[in-house]
N, C-alpha and C positions, 0 to 999 in steps of 0.2 A: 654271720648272725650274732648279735650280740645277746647272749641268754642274760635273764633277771630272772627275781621271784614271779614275777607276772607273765612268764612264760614256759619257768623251768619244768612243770609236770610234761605238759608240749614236747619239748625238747628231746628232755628223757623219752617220751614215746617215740618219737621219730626219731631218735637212736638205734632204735629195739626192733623198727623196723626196717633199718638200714642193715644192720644185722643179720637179724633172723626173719626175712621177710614173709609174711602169713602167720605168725606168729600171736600179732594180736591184731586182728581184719574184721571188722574196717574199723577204721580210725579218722576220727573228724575233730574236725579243727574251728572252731567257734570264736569270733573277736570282731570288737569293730576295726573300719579301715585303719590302714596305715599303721597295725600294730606290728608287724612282717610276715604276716600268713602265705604268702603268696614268696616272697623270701624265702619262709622256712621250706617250703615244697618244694619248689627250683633246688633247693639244697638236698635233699631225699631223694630227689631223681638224678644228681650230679654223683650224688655220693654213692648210691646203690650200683650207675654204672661203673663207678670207679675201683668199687671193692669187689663186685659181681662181675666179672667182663662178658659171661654169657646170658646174663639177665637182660631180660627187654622190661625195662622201666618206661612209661609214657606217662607223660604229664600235657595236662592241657586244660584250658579255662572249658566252664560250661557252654559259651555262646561256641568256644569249637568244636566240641563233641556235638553239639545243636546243631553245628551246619555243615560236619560229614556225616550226623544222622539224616537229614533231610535230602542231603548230596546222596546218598543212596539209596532211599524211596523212592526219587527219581529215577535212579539210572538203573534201579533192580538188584544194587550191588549190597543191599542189607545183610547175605550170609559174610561176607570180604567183610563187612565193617565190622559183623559181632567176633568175629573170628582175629582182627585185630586186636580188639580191644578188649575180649573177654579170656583170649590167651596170653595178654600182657601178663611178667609173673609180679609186676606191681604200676599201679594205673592210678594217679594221684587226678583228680577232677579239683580245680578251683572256681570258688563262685556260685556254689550250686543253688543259692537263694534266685540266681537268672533262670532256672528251671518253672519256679512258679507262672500257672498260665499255659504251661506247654505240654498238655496231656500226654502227645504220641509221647513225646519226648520225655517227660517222667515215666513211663510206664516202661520206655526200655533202660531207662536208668535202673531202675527197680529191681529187671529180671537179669540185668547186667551187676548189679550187684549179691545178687542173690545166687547166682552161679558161681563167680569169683569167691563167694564166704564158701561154697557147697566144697569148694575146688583146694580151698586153703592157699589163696592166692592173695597177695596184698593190696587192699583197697584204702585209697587215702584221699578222705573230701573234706571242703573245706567251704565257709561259709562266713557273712558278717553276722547273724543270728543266730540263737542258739535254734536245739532241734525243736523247742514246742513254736518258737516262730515260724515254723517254717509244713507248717499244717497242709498249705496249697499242693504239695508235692504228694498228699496220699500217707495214710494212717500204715501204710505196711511199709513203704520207703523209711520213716520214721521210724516203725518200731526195727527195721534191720540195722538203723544206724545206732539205733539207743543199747541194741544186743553188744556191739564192740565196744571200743572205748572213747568217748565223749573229753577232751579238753579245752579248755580255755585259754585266749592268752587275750589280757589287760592290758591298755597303756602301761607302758614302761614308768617306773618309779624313778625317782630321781639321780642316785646311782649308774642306774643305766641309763639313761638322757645323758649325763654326763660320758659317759663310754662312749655310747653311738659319735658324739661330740667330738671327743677327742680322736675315735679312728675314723670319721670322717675329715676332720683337718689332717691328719696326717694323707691319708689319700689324694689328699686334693697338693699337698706339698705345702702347707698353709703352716708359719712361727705362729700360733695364739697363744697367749698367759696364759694359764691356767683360770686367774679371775677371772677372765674371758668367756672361757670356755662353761664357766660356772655359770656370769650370768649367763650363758644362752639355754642350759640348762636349768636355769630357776626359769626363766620367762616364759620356754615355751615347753607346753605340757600335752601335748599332743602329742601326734605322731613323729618317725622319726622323719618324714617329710618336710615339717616344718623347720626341725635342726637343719635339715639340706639347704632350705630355703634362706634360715637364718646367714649363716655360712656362705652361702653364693652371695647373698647381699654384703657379708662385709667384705669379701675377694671383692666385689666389684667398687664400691666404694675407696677400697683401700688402694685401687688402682687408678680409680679415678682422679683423689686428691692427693696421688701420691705421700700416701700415709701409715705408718704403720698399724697392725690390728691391735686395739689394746681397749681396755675396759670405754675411755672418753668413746672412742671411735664406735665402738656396739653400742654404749646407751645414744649416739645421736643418728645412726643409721639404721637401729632398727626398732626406732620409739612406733612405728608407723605399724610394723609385721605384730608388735607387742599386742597394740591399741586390738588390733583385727584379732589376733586369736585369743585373748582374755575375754571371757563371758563375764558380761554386768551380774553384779551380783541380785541378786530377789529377794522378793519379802518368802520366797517360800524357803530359801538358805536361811535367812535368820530364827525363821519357826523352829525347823529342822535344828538347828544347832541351839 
């Protein structure tokens, strides 16, 4: 995970609970797509078994814990599921905005977390919305997650675009310039998915014309990915500024 300013509060918390897990619970994560939320979690559960060998860390998106909550309503097997998941000594949920809509289903998230904080156990959710967006889920859900600690993580700033950049060409076993690697970091200002995308585009071009990767070669392969994720500018941009 490559940390910037626009993640590093994040970071440092999911340190703290790699660490000292229950320590500060629960802990939610706030940003839009593709900023690495879902990245930094997979890392928290990798890490926490790693330094922990006797901890049972589970991580899992909201649509799974939705459909082994529902897989045991069915099958009668609801004490096996809470006793899974409310004994886990740290249980990271991604996506919990998929919750909205789903009563049963918020309402054992709720008492599922509200036993976990009783228990001083590590609770770690995450979401594309901050918590006042996220209303549908129940006024007590909310105020348990607003009681821990609340971070954000922003698009990555230009610095970091450039890193993500550069260790993903190295990954891939990819010589870029450094100009290169800058412009694909000036152009694209999104997630780091679209670096991915940039990058796959110029590997494949560059194989296909048998060409090296170099500044010519990114401005004419990837005029196309530029066009698509640059937002036209507005009359409400020029107000504003």
């Amino acid at each position: 995970f490559v940390a910037g300013p626009a993640s590093h509060v994040a970071v440092k918390a999911c340190e703290l609970a790699i660490a000292c897990p229950g320590k500060v619970t629960p802990l939610f994560l706030h940003g839009p797509p593709g900023v690495g939320k879902t990245h930094l979690l997979q890392g928290v559960c990798a890490a926490t078994k790693d330094r922990h060998l006797d901890a049972n860390a589970i991580y899992l998106t909201a649509e799974q814990f939705t459909s082994h909550f529902l897989g045991a309503l069915q099958t009668s097997g609801l004490p096996r599921f809470r006793r899974e998941f409310r004994r886990a000594d740290v249980l990271i949920i991604d996506d919990i905005q998929f919750f909205a809509g789903k009563r049963a289903t918020a309402v054992e998230l709720q008492q599922t977390v509200d036993e976990m904080i009783r228990e001083g156990r590590q609770l770690i959710l995450a979401a594309d919305r901050q918590l006042g967006q996220l209303k549908p889920l129940g006024d007590s859900l909310i105020s348990l997650l607003a009681g821990g600690l609340v971070c954000a993580i922003q698009p990555a700033d230009r610095r970091t675009r450039l890193e993500i950049a550069c260790r993903a060409a190295a990954a891939r076993n990819l010589s870029i310039p450094r100009d290169t690697l800058e412009f694909v970091a000036d152009n694209f200002l999104g997630d780091a998915r679209q670096i991915f995308g940039a990058l796959n585009r110029l590997q494949a071009t560059s194989n296909a014309y048998q060409r090296p990767i170099d500044l010519p070669l990114a401005r004419e392969a990837l005029t196309d990915l530029i066009q698509v994720n640059s937002r036209a500018l507005q009359l409400e941009d020029v107000e504003r500024a």
